[in-house]
C-alpha positions in Angstrom: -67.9 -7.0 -52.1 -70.8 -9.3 -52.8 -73.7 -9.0 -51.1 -74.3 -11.8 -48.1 -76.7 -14.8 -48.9 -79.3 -15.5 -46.1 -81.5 -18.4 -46.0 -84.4 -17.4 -44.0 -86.2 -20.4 -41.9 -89.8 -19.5 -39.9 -93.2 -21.3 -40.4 -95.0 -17.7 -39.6 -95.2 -16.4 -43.8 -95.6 -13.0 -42.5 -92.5 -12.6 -40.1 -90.5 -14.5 -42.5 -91.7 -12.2 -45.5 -90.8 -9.2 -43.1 -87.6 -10.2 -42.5 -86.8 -10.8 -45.9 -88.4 -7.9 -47.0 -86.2 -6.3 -44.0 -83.0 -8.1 -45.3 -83.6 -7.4 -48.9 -83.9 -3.8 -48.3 -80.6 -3.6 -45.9 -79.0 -5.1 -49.2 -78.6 -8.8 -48.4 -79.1 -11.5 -50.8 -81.7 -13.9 -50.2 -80.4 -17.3 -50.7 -84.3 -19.3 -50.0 -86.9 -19.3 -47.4 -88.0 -22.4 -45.7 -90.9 -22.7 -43.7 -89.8 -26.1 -41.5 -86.0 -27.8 -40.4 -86.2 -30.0 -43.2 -85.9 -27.3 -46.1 -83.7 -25.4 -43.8 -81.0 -27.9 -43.8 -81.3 -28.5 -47.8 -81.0 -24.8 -48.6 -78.0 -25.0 -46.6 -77.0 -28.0 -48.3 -77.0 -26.6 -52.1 -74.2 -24.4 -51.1 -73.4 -20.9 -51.3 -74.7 -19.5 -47.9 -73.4 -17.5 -45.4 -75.7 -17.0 -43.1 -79.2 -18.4 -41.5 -82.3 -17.4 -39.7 -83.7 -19.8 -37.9 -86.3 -19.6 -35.7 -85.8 -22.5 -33.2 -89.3 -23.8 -33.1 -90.8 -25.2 -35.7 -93.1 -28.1 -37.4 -93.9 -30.3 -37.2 -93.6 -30.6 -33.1 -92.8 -26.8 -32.5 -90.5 -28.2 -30.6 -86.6 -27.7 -31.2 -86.6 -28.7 -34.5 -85.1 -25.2 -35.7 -82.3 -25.4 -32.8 -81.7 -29.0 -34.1 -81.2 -28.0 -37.3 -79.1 -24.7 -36.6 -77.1 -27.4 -34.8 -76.9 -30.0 -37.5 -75.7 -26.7 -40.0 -73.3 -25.7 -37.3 -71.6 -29.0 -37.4 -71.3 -29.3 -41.2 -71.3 -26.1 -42.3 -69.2 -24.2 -39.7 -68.6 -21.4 -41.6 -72.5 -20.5 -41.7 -73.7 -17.8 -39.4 -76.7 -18.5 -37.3 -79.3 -16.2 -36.0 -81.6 -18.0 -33.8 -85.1 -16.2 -33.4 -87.3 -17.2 -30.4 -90.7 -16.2 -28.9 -89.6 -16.5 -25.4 -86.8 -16.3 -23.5 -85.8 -19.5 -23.5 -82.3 -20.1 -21.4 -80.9 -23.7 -21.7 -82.2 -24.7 -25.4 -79.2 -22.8 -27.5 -76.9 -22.4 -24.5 -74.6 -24.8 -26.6 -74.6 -22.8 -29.4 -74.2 -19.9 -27.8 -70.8 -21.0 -26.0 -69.3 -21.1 -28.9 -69.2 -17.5 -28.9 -68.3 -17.5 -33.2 -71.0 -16.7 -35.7 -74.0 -17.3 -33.7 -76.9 -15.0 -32.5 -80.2 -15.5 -30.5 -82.9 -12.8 -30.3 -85.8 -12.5 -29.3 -88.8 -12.0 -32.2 -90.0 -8.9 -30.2 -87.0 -7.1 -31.9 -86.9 -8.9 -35.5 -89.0 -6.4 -37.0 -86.4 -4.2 -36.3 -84.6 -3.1 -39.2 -81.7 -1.8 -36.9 -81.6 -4.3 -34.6 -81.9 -7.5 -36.9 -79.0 -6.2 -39.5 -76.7 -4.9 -36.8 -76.8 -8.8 -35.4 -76.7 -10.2 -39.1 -73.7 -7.6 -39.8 -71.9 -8.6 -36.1 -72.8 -12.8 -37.1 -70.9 -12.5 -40.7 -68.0 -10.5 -38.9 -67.6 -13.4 -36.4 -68.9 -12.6 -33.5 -71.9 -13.4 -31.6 -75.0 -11.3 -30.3 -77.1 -12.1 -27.2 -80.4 -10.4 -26.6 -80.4 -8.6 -23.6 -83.2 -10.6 -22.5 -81.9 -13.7 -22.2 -78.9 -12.2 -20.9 -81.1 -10.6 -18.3 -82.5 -13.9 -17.4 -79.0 -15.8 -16.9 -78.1 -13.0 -14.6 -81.5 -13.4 -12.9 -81.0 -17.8 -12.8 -77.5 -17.1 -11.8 -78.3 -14.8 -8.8 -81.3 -17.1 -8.0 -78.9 -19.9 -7.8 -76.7 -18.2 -5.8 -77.5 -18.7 -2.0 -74.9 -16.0 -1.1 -76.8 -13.5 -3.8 -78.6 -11.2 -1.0 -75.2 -10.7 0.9 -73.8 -7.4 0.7 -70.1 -7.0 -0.1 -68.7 -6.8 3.4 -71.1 -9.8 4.7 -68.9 -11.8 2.0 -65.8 -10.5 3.5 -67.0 -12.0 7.1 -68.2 -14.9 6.3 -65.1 -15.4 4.1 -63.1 -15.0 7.4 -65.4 -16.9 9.4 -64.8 -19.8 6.9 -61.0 -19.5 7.3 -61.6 -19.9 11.3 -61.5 -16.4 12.5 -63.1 -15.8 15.8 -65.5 -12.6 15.7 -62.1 -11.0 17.4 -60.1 -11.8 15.2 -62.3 -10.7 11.6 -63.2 -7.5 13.9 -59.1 -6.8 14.0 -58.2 -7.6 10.9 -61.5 -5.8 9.2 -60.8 -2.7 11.6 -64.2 -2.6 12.8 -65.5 -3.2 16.5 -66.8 -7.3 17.7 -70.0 -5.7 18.1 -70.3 -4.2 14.1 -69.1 -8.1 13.3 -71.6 -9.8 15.9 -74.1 -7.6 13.6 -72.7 -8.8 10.5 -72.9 -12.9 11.3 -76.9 -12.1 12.7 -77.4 -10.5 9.1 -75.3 -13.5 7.3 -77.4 -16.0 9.4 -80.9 -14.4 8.6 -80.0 -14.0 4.7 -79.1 -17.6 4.4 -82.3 -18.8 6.3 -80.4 -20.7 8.3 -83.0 -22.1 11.2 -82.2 -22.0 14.9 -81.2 -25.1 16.2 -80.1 -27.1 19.2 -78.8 -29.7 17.1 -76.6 -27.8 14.5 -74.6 -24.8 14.7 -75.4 -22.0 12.4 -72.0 -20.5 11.7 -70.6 -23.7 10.7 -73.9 -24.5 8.3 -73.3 -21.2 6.8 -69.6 -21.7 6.2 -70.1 -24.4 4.6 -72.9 -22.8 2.4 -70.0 -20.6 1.6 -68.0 -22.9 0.7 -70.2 -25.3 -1.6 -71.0 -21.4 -3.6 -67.2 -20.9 -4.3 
């Protein structure tokens, strides 16, 4: 089987002579390097590629003009594999790319150098599937959790507040959770605190946290 043709794209000569030197070794082919989006996308353009590493910020902005590009190659060239390399963790920028969930990769440069790590997500890319760092997958799970005003509930505080939002009287969740009205009066005063719901004359807490329940579903 011939060996895989990788353009590598990075404006920092000595990461991108380490990964090529990385690449070369692991026995891939390397099709060019480009040091800005520009020769990216005409590397791409001469043909015979299969796969790209591109870091996502680049000159002349150091902005997105890597994620641009991998996007512009993505849409031409959809049979290219993309391996987007980032300083940071940086959560919304590829999150388009990575939906597709077909030939794309993001990780972070704090694990390029690493023979292993960089040819095991190359080798998973040219296969077809995709590779996450487990950064940025730590940090959706963080956002999503911090998004999440129900996050700090525990499992049976769910369970009682789903109840409570389908009418329930604290009789009726104790009987049908087989607990006693007291264990569910302790419940709602956790649910309550948890959601930071303030104390009011003018509103009624229970039905302010249903409906938080509700807008979270």
């Amino acid at each position: 089987m011939a060996a895989k043709r990788v353009v590598v794209a990075d404006d920092d000569v000595l990461l991108r002579e380490g990964i090529v030197a990385l690449l070369s070794a692991a026995g891939y082919e390397i099709a060019g390097v480009a040091g800005d989006a520009t020769e990216l996308v005409g590397l791409v353009q001469d043909g015979g590629v299969d796969l790209a590493v591109v870091d996502i910020r680049m000159p002349p902005t150091q902005t997105w003009e890597g994620l641009d590009a991998a996007r512009a190659i993505r849409a031409a060239f959809p049979a290219v594999g993309i391996l987007l390399l980032s300083a940071y963790v940086e959560v919304e920028t590829a999150i388009d790319l990575l939906r597709d969930g077909d030939r794309i990769g993001y990780l972070l440069k704090s694990r390029v150098m690493k023979s292993d790590d960089i040819v095991d997500a190359l080798e998973r890319i040219a296969a077809g599937g995709s590779v996450v760092d487990p950064g940025l997958v730590q940090e959706l799970v963080d956002r999503r959790r911090r998004d999440d005003p129900l996050a700090d509930l525990t499992a049976r505080e769910r369970e009682v507040l789903g109840l409570m939002a389908e009418g329930h009287s604290n009789s009726g969740i104790a009987a049908r959770l087989f607990v006693t009205e007291g264990a569910v009066q302790k419940h709602i005063r956790n649910i309550l605190a948890k959601l930071k719901l303030p104390e009011s004359a003018d509103t009624n807490r229970r039905v302010l946290a249903v409906l938080t329940f509700l807008k979270a579903r």
